[in-house]
N, C-alpha and C positions, 0 to 999 in steps of 0.2 A: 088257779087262784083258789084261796080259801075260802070256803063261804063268807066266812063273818066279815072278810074285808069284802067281798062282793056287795054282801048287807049291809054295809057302812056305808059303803061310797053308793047305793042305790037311795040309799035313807037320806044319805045328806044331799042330793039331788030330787028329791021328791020336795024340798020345798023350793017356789018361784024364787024369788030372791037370789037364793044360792046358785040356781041353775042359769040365772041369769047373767051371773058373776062369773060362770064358770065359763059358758058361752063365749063372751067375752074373752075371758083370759084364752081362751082355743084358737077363737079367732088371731088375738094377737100375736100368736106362735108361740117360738121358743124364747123369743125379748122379753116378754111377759109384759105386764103393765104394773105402774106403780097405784097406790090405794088408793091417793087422790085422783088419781083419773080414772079408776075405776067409777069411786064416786059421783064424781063430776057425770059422767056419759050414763049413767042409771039413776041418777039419782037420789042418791041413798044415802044420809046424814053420815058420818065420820062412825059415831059410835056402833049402830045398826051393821054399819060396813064391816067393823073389827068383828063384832060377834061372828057374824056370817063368815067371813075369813078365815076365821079359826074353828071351825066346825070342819069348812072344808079342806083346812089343814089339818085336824083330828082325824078326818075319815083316809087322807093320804092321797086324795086327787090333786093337794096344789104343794106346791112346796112356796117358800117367799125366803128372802135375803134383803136386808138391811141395808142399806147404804147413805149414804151420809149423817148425819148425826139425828 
């Protein structure tokens, strides 16, 4: 691995939240979990939730897929 993406995904897991999200998503395998219940079981207001999501999609630990409208 390249440094910088090692230093990204170690930065974007250095803060709680995100690490917590992440957790999470590990735990639930390869199904992954949708946002809302991310939410929902942490706690974490809708908007708060996107930021954090897309940070950890920036750094390349999550990927996510759309589905229904």
């Amino acid at each position: 691995m390249e440094k910088e993406i090692v230093i990204g995904a170690l930065a974007a897991l250095a803060q709680e939240t995100r690490l917590d999200i992440y957790r999470a998503l590990v735990q639930a395998g390869p199904v992954g979990l949708p946002a809302g219940a991310i939410g929902s079981v942490l706690g974490i207001p809708s908007a708060t939730l996107s930021f954090h999501l897309k940070e950890l999609k920036s750094s390349g630990l999550i990927r996510c897929e759309r589905r229904g409208t």
